[in-house]
Gaussian input, Z-matrix of N, CA and C with variables (Angstrom, degrees):
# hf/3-21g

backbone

0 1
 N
 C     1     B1
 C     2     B2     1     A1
 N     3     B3     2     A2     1     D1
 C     4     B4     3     A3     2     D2
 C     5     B5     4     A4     3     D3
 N     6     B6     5     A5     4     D4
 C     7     B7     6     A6     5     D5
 C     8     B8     7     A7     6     D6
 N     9     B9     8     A8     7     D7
 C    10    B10     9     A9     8     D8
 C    11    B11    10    A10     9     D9
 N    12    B12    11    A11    10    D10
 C    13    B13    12    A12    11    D11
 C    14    B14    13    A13    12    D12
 N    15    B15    14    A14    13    D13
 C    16    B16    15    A15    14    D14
 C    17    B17    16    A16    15    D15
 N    18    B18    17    A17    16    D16
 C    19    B19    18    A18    17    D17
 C    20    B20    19    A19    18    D18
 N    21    B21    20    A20    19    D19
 C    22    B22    21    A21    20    D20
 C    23    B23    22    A22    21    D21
 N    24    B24    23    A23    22    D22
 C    25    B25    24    A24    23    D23
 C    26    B26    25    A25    24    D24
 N    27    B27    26    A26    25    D25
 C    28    B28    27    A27    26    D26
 C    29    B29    28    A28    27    D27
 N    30    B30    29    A29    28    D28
 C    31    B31    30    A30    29    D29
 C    32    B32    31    A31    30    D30
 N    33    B33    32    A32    31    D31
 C    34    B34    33    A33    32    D32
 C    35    B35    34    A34    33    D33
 N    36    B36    35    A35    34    D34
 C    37    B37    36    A36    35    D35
 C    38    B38    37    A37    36    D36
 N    39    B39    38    A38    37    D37
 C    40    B40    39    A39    38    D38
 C    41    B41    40    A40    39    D39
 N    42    B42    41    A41    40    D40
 C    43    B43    42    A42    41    D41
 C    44    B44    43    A43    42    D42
 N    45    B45    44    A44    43    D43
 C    46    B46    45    A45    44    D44
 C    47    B47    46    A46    45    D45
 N    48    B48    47    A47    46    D46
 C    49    B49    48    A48    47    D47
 C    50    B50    49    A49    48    D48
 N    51    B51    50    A50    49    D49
 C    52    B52    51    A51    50    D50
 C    53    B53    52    A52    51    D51
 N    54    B54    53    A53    52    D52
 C    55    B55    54    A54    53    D53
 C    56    B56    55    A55    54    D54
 N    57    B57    56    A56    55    D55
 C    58    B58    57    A57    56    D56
 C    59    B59    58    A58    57    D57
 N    60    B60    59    A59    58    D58
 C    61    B61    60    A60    59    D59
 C    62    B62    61    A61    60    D60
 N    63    B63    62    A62    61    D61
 C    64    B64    63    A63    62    D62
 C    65    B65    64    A64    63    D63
 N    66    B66    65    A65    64    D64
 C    67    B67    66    A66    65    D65
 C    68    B68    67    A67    66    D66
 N    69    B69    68    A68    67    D67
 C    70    B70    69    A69    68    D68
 C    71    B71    70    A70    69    D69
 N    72    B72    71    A71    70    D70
 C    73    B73    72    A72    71    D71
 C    74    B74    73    A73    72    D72
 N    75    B75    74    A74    73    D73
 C    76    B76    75    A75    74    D74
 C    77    B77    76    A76    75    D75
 N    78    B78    77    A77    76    D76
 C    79    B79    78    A78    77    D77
 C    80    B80    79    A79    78    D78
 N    81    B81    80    A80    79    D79
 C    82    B82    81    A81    80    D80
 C    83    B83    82    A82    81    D81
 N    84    B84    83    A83    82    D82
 C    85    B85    84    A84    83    D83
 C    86    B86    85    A85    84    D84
 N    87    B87    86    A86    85    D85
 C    88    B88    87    A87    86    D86
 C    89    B89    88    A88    87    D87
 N    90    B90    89    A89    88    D88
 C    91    B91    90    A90    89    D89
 C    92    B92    91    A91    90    D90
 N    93    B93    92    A92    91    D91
 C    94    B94    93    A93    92    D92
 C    95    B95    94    A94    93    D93
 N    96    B96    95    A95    94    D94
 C    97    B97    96    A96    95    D95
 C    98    B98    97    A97    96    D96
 N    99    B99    98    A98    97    D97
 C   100   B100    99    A99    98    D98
 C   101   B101   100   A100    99    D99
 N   102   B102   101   A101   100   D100
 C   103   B103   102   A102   101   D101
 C   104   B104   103   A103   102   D102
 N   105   B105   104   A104   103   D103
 C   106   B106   105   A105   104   D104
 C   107   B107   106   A106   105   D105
 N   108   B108   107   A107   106   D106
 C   109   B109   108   A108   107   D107
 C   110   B110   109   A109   108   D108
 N   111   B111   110   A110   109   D109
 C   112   B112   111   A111   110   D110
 C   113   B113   112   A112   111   D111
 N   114   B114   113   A113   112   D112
 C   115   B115   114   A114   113   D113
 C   116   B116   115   A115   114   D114
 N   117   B117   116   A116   115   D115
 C   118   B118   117   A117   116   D116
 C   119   B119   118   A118   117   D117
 N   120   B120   119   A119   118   D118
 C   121   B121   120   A120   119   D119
 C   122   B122   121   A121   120   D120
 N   123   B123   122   A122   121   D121
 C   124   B124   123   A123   122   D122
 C   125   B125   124   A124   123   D123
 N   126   B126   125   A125   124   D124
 C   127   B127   126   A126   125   D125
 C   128   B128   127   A127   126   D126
 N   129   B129   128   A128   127   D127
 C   130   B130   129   A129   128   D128
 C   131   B131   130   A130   129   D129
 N   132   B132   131   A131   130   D130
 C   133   B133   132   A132   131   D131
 C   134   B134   133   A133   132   D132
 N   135   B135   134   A134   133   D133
 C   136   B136   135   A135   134   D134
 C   137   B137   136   A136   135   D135
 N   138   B138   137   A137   136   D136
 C   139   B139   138   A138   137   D137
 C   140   B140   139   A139   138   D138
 N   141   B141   140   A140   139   D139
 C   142   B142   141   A141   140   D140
 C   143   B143   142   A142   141   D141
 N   144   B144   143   A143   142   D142
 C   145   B145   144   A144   143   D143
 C   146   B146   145   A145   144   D144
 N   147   B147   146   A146   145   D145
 C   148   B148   147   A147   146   D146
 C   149   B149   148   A148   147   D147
 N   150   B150   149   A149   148   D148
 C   151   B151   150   A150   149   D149
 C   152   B152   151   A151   150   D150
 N   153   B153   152   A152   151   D151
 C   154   B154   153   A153   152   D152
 C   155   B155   154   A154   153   D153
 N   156   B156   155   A155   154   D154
 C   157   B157   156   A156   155   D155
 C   158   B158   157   A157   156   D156
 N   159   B159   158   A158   157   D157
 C   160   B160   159   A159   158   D158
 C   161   B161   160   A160   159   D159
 N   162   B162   161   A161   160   D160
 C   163   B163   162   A162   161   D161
 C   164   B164   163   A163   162   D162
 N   165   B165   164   A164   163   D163
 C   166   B166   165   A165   164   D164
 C   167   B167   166   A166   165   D165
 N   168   B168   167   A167   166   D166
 C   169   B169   168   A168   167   D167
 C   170   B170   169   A169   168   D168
 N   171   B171   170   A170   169   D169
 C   172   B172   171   A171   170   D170
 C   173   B173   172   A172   171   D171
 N   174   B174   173   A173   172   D172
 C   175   B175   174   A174   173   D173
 C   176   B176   175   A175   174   D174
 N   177   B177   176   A176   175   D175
 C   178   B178   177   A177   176   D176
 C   179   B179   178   A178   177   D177
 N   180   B180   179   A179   178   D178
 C   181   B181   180   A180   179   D179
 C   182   B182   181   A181   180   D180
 N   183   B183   182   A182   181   D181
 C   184   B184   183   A183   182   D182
 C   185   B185   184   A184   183   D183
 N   186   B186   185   A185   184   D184
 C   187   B187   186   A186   185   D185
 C   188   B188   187   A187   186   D186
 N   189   B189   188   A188   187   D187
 C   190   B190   189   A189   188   D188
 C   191   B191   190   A190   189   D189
 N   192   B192   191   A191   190   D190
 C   193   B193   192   A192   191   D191
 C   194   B194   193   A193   192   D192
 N   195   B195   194   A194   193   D193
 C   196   B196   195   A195   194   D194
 C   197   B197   196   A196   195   D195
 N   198   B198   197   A197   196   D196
 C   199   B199   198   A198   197   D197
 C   200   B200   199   A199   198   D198
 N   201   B201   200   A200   199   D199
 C   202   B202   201   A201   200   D200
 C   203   B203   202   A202   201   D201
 N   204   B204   203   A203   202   D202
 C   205   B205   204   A204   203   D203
 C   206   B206   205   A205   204   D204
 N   207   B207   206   A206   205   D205
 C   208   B208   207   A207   206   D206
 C   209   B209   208   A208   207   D207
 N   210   B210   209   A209   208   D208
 C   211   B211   210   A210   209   D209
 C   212   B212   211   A211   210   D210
 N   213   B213   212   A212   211   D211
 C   214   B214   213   A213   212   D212
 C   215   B215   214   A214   213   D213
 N   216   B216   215   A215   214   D214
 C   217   B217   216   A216   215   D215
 C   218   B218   217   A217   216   D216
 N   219   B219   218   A218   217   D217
 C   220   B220   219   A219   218   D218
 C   221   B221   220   A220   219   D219
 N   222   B222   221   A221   220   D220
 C   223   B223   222   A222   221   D221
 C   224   B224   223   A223   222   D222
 N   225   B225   224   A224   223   D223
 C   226   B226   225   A225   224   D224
 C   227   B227   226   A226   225   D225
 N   228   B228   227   A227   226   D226
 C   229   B229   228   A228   227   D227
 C   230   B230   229   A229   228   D228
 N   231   B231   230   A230   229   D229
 C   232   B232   231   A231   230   D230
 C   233   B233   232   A232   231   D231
 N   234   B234   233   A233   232   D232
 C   235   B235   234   A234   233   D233
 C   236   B236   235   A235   234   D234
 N   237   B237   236   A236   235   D235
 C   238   B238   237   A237   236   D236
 C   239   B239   238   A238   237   D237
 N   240   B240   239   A239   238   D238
 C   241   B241   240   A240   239   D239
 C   242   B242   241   A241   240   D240
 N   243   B243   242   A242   241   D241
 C   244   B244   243   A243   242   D242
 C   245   B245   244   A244   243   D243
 N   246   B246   245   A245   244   D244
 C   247   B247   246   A246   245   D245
 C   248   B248   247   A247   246   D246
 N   249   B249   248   A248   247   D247
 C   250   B250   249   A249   248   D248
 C   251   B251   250   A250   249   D249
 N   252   B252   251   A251   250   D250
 C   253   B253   252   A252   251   D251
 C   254   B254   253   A253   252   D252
 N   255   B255   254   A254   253   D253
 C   256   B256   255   A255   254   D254
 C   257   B257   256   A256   255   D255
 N   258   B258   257   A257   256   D256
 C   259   B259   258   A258   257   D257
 C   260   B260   259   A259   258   D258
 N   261   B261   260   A260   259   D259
 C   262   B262   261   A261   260   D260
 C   263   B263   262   A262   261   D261
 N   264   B264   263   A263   262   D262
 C   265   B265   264   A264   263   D263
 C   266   B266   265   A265   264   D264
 N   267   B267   266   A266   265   D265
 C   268   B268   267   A267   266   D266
 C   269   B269   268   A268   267   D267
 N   270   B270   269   A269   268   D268
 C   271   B271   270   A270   269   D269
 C   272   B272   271   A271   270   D270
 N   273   B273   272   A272   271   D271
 C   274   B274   273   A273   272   D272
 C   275   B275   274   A274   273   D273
 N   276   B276   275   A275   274   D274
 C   277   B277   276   A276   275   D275
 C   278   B278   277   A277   276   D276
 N   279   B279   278   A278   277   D277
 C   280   B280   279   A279   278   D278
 C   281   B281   280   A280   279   D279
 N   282   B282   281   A281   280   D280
 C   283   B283   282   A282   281   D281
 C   284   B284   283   A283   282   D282
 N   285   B285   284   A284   283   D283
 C   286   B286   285   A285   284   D284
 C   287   B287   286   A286   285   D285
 N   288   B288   287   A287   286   D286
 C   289   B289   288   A288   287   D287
 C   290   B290   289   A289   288   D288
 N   291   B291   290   A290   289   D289
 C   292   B292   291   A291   290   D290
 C   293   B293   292   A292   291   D291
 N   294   B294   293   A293   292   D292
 C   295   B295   294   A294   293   D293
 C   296   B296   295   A295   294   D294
 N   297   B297   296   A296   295   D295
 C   298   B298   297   A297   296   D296
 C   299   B299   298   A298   297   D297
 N   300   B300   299   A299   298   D298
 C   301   B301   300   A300   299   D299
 C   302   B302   301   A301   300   D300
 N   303   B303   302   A302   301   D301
 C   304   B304   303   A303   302   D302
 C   305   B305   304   A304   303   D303
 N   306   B306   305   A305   304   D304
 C   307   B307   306   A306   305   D305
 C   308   B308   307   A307   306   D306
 N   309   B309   308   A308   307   D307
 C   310   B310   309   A309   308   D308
 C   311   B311   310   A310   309   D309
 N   312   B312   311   A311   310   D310
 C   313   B313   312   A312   311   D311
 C   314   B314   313   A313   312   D312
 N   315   B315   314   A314   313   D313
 C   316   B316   315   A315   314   D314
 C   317   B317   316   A316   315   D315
 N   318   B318   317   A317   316   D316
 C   319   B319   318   A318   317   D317
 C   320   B320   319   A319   318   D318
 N   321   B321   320   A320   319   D319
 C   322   B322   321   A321   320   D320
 C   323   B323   322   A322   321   D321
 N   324   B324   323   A323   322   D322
 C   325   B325   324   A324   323   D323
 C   326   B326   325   A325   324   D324

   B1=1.4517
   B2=1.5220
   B3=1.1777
   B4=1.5193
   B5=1.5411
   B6=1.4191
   B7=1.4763
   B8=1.3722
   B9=1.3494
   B10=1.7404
   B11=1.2939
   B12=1.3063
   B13=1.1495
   B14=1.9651
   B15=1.6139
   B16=1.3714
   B17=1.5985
   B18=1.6922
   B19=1.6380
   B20=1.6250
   B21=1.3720
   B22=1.6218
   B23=1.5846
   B24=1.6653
   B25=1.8947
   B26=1.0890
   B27=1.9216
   B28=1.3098
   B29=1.6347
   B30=1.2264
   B31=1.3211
   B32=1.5362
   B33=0.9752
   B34=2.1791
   B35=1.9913
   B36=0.9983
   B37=1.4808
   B38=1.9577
   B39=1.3437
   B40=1.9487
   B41=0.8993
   B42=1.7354
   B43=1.7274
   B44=1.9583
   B45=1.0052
   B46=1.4364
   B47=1.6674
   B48=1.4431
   B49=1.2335
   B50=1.4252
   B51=1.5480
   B52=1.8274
   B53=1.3531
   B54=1.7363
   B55=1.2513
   B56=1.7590
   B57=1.0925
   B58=1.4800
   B59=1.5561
   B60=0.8801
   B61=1.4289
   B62=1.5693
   B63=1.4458
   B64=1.4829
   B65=1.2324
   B66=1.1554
   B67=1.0297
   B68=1.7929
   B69=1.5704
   B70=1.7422
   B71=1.5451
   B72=1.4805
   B73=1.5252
   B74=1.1560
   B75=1.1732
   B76=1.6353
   B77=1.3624
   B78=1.1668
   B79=1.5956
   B80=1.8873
   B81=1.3904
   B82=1.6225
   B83=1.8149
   B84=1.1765
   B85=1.4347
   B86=1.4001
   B87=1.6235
   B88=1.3996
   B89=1.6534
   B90=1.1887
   B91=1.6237
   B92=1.3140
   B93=1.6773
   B94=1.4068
   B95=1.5167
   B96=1.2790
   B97=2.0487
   B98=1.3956
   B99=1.1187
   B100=1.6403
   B101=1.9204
   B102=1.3814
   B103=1.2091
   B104=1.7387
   B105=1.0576
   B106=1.5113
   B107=1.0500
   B108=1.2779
   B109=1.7549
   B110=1.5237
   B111=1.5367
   B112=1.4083
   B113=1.4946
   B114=1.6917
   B115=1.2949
   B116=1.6293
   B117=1.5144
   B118=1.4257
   B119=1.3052
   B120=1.6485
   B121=1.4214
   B122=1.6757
   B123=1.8407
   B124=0.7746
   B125=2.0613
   B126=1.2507
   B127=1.4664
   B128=1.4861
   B129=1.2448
   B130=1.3531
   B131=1.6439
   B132=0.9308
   B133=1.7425
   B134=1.7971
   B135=1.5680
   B136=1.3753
   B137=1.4783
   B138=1.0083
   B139=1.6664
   B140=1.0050
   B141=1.3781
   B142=1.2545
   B143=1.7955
   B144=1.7211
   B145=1.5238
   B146=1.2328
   B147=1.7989
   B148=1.5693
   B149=1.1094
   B150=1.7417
   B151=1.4284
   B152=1.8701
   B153=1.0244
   B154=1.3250
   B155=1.7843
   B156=1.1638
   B157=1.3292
   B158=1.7647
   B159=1.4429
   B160=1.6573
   B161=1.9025
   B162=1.2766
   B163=1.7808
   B164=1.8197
   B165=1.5638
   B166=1.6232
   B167=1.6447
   B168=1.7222
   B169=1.3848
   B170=1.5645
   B171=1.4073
   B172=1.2862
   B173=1.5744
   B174=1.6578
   B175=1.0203
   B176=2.0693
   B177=1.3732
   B178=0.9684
   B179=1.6493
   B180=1.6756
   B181=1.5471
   B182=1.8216
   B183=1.4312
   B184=1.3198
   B185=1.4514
   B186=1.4927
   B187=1.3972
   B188=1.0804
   B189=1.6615
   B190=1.3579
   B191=1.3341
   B192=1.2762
   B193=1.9165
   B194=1.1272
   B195=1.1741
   B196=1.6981
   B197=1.3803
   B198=1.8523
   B199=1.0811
   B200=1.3453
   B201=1.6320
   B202=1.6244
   B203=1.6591
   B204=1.2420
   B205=1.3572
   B206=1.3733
   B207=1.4292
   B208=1.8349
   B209=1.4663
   B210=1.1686
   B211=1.4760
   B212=1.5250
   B213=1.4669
   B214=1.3369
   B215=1.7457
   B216=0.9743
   B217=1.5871
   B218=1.7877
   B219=1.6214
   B220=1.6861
   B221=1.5170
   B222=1.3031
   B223=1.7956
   B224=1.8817
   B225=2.1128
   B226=1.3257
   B227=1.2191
   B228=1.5158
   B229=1.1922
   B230=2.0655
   B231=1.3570
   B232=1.3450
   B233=1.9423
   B234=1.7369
   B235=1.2148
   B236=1.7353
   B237=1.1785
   B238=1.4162
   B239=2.2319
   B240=1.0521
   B241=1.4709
   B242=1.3236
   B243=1.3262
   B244=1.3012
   B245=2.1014
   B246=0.8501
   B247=1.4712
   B248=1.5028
   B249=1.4154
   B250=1.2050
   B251=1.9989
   B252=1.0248
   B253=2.0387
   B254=1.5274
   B255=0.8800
   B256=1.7865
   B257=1.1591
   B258=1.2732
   B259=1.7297
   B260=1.1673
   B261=1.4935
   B262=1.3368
   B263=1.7857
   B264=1.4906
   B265=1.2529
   B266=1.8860
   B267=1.4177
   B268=1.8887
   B269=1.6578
   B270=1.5501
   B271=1.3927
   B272=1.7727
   B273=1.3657
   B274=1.1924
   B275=1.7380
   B276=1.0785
   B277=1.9298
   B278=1.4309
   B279=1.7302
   B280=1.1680
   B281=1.9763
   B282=1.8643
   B283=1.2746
   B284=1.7045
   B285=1.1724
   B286=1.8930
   B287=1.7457
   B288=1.1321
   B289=1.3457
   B290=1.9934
   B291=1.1128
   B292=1.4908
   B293=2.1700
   B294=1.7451
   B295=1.8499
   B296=1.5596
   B297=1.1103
   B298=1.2414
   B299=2.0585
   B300=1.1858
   B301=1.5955
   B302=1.0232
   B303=1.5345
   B304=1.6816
   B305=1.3712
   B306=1.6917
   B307=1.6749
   B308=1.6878
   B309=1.1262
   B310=1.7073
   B311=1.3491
   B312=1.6332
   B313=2.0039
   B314=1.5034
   B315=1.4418
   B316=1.4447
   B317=1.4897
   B318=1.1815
   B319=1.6026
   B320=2.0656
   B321=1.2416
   B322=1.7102
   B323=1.7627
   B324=1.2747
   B325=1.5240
   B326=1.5578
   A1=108.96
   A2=128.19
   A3=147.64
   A4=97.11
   A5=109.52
   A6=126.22
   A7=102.86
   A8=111.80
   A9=123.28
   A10=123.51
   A11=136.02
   A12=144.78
   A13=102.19
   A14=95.08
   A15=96.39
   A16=117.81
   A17=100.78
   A18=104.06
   A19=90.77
   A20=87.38
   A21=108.47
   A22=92.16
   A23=80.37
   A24=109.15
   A25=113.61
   A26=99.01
   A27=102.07
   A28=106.14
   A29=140.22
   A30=125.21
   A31=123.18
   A32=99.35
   A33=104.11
   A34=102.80
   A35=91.36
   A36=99.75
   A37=95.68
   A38=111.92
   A39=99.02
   A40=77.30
   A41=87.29
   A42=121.62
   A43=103.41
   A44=87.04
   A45=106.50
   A46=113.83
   A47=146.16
   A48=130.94
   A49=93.13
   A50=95.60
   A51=106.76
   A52=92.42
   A53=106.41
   A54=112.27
   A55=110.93
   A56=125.63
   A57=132.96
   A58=119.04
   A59=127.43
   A60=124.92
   A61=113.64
   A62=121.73
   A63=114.14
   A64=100.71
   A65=136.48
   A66=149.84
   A67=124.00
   A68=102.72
   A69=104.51
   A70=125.49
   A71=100.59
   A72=106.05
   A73=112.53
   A74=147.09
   A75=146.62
   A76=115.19
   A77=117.54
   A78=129.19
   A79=88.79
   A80=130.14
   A81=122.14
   A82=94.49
   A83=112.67
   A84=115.43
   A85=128.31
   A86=111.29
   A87=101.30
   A88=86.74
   A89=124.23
   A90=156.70
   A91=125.85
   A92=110.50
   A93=131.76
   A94=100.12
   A95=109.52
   A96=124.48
   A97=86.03
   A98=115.21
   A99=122.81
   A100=80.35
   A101=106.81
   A102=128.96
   A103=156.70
   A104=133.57
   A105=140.95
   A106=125.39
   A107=119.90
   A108=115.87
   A109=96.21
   A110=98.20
   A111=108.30
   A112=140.16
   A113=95.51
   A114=118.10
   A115=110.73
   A116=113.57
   A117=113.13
   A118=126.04
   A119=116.47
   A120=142.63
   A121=111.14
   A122=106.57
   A123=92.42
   A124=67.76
   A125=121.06
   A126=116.22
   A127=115.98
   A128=117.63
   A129=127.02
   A130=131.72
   A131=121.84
   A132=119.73
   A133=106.36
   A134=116.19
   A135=131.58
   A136=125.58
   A137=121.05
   A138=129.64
   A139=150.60
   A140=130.15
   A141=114.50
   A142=81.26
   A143=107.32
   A144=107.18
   A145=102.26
   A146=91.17
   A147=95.75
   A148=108.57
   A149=128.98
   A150=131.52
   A151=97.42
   A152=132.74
   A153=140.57
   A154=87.68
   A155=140.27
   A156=135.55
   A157=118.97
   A158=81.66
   A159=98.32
   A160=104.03
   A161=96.79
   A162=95.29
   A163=109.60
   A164=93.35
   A165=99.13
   A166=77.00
   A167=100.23
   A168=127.11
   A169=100.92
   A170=108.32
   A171=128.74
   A172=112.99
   A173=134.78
   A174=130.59
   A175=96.38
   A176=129.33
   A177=152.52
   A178=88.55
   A179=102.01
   A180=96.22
   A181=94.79
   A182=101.73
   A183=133.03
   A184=102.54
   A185=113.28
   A186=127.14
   A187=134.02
   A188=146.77
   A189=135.07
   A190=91.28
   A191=100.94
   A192=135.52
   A193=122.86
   A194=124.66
   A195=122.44
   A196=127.68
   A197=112.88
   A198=96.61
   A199=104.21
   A200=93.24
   A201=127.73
   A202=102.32
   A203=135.03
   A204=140.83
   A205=119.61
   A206=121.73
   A207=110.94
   A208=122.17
   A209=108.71
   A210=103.20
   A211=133.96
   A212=100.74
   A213=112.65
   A214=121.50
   A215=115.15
   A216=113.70
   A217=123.00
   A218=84.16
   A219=88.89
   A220=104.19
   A221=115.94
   A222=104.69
   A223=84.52
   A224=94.53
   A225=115.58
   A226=126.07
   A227=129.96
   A228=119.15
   A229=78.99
   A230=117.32
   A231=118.23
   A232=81.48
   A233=90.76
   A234=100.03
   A235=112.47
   A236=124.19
   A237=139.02
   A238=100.93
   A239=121.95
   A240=119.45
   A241=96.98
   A242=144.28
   A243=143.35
   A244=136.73
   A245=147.10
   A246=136.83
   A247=88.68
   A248=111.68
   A249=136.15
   A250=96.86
   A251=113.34
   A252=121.53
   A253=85.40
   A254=149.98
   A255=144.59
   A256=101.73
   A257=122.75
   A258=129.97
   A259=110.90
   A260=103.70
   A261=139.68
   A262=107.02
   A263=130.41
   A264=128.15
   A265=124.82
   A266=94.15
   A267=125.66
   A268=96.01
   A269=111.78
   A270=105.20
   A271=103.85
   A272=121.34
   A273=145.41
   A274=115.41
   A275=134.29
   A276=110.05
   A277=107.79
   A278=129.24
   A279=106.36
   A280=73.26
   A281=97.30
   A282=103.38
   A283=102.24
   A284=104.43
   A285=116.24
   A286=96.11
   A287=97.73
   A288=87.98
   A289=114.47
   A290=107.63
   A291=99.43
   A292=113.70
   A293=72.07
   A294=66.19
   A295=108.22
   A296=135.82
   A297=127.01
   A298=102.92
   A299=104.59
   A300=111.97
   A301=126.87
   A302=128.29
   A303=104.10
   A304=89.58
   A305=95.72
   A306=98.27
   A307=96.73
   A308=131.61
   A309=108.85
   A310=109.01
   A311=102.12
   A312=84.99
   A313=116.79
   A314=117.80
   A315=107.10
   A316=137.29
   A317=104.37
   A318=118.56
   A319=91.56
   A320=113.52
   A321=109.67
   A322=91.62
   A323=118.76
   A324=126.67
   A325=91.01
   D1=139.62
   D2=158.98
   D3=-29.05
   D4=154.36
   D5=165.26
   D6=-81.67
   D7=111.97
   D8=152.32
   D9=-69.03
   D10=96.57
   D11=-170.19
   D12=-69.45
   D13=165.63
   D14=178.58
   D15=-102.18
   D16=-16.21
   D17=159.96
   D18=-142.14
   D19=172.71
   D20=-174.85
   D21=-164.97
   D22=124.34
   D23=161.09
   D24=-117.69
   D25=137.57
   D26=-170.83
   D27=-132.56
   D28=153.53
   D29=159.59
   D30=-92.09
   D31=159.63
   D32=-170.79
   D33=-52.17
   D34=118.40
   D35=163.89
   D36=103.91
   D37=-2.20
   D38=175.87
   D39=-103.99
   D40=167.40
   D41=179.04
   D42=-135.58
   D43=167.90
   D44=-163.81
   D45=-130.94
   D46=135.23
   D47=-159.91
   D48=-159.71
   D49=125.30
   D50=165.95
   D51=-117.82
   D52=162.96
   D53=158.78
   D54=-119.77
   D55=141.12
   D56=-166.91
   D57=-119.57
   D58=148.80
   D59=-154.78
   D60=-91.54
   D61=141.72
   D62=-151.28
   D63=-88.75
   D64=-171.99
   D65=146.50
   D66=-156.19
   D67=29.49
   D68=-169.31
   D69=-90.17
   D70=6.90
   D71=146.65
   D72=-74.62
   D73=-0.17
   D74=158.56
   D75=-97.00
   D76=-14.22
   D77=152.71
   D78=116.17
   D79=22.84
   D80=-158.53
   D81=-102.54
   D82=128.11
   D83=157.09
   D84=-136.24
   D85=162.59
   D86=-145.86
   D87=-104.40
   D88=137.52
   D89=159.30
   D90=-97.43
   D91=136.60
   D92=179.56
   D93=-54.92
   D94=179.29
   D95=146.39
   D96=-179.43
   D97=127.26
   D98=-176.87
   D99=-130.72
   D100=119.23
   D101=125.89
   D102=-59.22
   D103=80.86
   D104=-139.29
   D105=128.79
   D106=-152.18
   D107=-179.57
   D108=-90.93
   D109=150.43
   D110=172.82
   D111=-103.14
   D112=32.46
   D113=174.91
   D114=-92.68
   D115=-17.98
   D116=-159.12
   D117=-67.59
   D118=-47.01
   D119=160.69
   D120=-120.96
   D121=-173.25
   D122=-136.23
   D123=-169.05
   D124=107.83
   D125=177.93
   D126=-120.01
   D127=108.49
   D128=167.92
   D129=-84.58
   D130=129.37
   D131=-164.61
   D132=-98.49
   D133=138.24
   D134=147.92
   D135=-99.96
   D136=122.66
   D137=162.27
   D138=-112.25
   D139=90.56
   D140=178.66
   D141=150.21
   D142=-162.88
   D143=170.50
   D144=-98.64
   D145=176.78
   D146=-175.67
   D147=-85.69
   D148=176.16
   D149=-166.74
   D150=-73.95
   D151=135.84
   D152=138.00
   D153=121.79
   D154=-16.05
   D155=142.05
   D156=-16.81
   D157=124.77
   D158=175.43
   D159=-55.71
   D160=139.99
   D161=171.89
   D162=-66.75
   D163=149.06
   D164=-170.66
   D165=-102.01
   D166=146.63
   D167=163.21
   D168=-36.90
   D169=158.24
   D170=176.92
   D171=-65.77
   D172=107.16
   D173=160.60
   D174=115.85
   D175=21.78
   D176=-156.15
   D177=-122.54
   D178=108.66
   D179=175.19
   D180=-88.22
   D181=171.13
   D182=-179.85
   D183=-82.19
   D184=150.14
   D185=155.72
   D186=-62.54
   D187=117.63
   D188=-173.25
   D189=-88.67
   D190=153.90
   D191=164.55
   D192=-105.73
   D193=110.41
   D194=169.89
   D195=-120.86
   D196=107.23
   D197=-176.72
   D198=-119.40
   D199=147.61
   D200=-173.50
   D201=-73.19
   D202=138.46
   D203=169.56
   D204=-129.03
   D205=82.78
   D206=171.55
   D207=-46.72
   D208=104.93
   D209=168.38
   D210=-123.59
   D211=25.43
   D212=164.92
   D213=177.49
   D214=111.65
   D215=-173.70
   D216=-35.03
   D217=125.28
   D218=-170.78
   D219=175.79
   D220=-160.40
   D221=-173.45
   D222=-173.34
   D223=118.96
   D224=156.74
   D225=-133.96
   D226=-174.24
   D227=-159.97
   D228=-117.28
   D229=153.17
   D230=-161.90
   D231=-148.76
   D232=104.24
   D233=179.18
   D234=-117.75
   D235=115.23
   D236=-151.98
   D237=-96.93
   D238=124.14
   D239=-159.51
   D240=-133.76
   D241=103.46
   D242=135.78
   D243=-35.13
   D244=88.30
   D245=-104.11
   D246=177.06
   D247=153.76
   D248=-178.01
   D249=-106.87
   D250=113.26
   D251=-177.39
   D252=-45.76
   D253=-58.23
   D254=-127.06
   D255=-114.69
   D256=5.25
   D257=171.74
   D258=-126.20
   D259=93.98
   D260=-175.22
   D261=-78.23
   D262=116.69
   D263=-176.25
   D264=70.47
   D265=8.84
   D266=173.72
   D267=-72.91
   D268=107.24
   D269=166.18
   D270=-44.72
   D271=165.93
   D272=178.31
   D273=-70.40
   D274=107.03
   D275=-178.29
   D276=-59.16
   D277=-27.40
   D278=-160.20
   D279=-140.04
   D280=-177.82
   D281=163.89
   D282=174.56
   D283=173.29
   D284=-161.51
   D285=-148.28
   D286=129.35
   D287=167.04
   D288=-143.49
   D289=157.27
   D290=-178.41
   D291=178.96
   D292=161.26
   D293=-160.93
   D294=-82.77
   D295=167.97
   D296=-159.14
   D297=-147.49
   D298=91.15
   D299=167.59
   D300=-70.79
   D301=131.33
   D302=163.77
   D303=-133.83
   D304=165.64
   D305=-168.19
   D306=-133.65
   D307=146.59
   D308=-179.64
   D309=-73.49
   D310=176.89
   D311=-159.24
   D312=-67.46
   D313=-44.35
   D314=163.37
   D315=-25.48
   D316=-38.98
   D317=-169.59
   D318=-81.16
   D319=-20.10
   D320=-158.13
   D321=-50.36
   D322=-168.82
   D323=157.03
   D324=-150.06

């Protein structure tokens, strides 16, 4: 798995992408919770392998993808939860958490 940082700065309009380890042959998928305003980022999900990937053995979950998108200056905490959808109040098996800056691009360094 990718290094999960404990903050991440971003400027308006970059994106940022981990990939996280599957587990949805056990039925577990990994979910946003963005804390703060919800103008700041912006997280889109991949599943499964990529196109032209060797086939994974039978019963071999897929890798999740998460990419981070700044889309407006501000600062939240972007906490990532591994979880079964239908288990409502189910602590999480896994989780990532981290603060997430964006600055508009001028302001970047």
């Amino acid at each position: 798995m990718a290094e999960f940082p404990d903050h991440l700065d971003l400027a308006v309009g970059q994106e940022w992408t981990v990939e996280l380890p599957g587990l949805g042959t056990a039925g577990y998928m990994w979910q946003e919770q963005v804390s703060g305003p919800s103008d700041v980022i912006e997280v889109s999900w991949s599943r499964g392998f990529p196109p032209g990937t060797e086939p994974a053995a039978v019963g071999v979950s897929a890798p999740e993808v998460a990419t981070v998108r700044a889309s407006g200056p501000g600062d939240v905490t972007l906490h990532l939860v591994q979880v079964r959808p239908w288990e409502r109040d189910a602590t999480p098996i896994s989780e990532r958490r981290m603060t997430v800056r964006v600055s508009r691009p001028d302001a970047a360094t």
